[in-house]
Backbone as numpy.savetxt, mean C-alpha at the origin, in Angstrom:
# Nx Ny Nz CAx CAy CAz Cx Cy Cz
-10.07 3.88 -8.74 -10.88 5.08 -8.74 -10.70 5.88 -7.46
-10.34 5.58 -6.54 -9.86 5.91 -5.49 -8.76 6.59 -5.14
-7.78 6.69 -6.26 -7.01 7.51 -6.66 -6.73 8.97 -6.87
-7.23 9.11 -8.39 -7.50 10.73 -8.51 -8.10 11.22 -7.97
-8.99 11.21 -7.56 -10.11 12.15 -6.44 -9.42 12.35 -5.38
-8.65 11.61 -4.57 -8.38 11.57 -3.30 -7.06 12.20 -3.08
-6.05 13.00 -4.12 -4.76 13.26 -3.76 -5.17 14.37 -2.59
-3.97 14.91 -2.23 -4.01 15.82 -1.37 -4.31 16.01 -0.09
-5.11 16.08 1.30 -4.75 16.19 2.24 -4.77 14.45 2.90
-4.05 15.17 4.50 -4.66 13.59 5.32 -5.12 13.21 5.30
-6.38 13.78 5.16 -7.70 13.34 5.62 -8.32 12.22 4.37
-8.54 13.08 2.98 -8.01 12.10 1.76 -7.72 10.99 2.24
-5.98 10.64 2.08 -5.33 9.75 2.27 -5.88 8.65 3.78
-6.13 9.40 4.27 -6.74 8.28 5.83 -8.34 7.72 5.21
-9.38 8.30 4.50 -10.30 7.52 4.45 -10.37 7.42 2.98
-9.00 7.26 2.46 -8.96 6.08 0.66 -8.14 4.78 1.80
-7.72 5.03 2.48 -7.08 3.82 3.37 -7.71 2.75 4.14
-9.18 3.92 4.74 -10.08 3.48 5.65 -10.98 2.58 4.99
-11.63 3.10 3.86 -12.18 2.33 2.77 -11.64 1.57 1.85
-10.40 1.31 1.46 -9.53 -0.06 0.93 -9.49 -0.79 1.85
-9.47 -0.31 3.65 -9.10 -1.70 4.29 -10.43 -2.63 4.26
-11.86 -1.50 4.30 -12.98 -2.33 4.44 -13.36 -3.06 3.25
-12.90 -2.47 2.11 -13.06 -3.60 0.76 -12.54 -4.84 0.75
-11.42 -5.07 1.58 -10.51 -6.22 1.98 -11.54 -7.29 3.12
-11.07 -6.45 4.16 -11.82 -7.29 4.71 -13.68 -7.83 5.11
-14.19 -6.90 4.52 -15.70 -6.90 4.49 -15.99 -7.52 3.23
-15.35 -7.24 2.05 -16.06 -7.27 0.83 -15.11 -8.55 0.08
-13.87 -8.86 0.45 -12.81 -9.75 0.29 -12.56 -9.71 -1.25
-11.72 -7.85 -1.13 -11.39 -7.64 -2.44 -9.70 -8.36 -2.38
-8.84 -8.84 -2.98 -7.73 -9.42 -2.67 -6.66 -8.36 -3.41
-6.75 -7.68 -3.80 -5.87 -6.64 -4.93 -5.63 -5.28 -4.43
-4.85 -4.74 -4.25 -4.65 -3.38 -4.08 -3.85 -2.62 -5.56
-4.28 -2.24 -6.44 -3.63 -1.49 -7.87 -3.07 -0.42 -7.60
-1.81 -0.10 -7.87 -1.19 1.58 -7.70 -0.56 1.64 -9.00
-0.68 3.45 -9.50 0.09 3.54 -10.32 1.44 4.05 -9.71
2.24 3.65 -10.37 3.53 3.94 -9.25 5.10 3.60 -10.58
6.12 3.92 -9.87 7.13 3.83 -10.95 7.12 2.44 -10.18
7.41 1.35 -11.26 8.09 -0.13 -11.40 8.58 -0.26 -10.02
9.88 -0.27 -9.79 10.82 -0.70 -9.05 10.55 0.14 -7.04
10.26 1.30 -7.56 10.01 1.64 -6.29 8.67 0.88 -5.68
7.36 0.78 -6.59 6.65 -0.38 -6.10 6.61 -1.34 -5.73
8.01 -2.44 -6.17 8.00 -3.36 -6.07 9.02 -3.87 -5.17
9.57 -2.79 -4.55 10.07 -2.79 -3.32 8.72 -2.81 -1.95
8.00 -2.29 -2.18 6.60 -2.27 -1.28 5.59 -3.47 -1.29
5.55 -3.89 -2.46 5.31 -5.06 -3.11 5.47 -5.99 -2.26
7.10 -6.33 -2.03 7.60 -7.04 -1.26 7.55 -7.31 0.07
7.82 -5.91 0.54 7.09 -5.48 2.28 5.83 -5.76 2.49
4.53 -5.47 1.57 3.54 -6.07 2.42 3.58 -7.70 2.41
4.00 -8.45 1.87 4.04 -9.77 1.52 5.08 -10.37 2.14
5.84 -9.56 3.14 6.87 -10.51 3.41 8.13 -10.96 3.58
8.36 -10.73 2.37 9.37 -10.82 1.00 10.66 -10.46 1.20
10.98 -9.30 1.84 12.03 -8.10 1.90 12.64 -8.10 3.29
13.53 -7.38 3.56 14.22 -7.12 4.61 14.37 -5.87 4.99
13.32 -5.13 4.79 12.58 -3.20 5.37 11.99 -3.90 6.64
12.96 -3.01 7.69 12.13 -3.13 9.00 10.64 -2.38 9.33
10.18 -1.52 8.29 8.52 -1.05 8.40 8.50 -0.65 7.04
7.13 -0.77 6.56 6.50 0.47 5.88 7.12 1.67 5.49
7.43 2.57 6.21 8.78 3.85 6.51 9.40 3.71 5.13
10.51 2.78 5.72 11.70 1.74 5.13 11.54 1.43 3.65
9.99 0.46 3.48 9.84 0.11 2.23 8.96 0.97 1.18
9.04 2.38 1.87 8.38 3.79 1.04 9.76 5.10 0.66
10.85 4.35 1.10 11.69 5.28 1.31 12.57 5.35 -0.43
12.63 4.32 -1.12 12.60 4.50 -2.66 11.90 5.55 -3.72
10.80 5.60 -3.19 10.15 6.95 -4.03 11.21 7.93 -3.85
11.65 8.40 -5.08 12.44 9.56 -4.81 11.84 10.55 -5.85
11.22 9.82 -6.72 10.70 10.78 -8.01 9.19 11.61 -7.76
8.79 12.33 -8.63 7.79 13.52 -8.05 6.59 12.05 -8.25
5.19 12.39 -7.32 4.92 12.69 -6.31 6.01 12.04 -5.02
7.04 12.36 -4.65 7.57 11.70 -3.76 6.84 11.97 -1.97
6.42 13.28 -1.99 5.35 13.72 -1.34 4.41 12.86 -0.76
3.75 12.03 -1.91 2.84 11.49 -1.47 2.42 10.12 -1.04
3.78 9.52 -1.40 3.84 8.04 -1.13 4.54 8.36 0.57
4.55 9.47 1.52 5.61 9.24 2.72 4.54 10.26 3.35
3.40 10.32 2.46 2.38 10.51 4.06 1.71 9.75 4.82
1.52 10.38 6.26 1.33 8.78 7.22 -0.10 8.57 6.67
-0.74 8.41 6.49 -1.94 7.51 5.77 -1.38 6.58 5.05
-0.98 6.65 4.01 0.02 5.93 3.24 1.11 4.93 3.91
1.96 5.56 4.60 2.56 4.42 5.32 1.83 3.64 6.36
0.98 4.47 6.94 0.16 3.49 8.13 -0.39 2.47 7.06
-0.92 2.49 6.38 -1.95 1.95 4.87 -0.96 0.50 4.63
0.06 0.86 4.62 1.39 -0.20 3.98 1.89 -1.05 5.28
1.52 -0.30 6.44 1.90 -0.78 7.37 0.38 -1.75 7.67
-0.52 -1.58 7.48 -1.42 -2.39 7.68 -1.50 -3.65 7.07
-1.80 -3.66 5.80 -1.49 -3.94 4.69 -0.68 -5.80 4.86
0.69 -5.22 5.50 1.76 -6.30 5.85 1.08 -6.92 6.65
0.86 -6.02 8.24 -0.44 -6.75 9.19 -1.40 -8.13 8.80
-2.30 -7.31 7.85 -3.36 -8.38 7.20 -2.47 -9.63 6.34
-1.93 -9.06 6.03 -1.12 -10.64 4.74 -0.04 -11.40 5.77
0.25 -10.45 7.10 0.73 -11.96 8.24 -0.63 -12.98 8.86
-1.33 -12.24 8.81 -2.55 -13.03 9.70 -3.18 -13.91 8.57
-3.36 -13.91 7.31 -4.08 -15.01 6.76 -3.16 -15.64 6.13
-3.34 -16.87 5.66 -3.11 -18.33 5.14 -2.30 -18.13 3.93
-1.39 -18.62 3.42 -0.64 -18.57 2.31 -1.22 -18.70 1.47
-2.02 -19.21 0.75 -3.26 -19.84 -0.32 -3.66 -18.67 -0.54
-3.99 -17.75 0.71 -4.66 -16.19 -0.11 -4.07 -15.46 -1.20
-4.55 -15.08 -2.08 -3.60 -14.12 -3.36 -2.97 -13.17 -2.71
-1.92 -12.41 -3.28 -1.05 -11.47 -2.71 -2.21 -10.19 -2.93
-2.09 -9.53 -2.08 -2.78 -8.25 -1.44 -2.11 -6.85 -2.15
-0.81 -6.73 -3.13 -0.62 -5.56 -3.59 -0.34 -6.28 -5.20
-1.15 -5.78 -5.95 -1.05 -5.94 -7.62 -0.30 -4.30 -7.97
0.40 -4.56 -8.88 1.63 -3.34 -8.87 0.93 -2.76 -10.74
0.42 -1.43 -10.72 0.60 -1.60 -12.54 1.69 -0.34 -12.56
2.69 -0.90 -13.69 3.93 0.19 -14.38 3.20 1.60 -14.79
């Protein structure tokens, strides 16, 4: 739900970011849902978890090539992805993965 309402400026994008991080860690939501094309997600997928060989966030946003391409390479968004990785180095393997991908 955090979604449609929120396209369009920084500011948007910095507090749908600000408030997913506090659902995480205050509320210990474990899921992040995007609608997103397949494969370019699941290149990001990979980056926050670990997984991949993208030296940042940047890197593992740089696949979007299709329209909104705009909006997956604003810095809210990458800072967001860049966090994201942050939190899933610092806790325990046992935790569920932190980005759920839907096609």
């Amino acid at each position: 739900m955090l979604g449609e309402a929120s396209h369009g400026t920084h500011e948007f994008y910095q507090t749908r970011a600000e408030i997913t991080e506090r659902l995480i860690t205050e509320k210990g939501f474990s899921a992040v849902a995007v609608e997103a094309d397949w494969p370019d997600a699941y290149r990001v997928n990979r980056y926050v978890q670990g997984r991949d060989q993208d030296a940042d966030a940047a890197e593992a946003l740089k696949s979007f090539k299709r329209f909104p391409a705009w909006m997956w390479r604003k810095h809210g968004v990458v800072d967001f992805v860049a966090w994201l990785r942050r939190y899933n180095d610092s806790v325990p393997e046992t935790r569920p993965e932190m980005w759920i991908l839907r096609p």
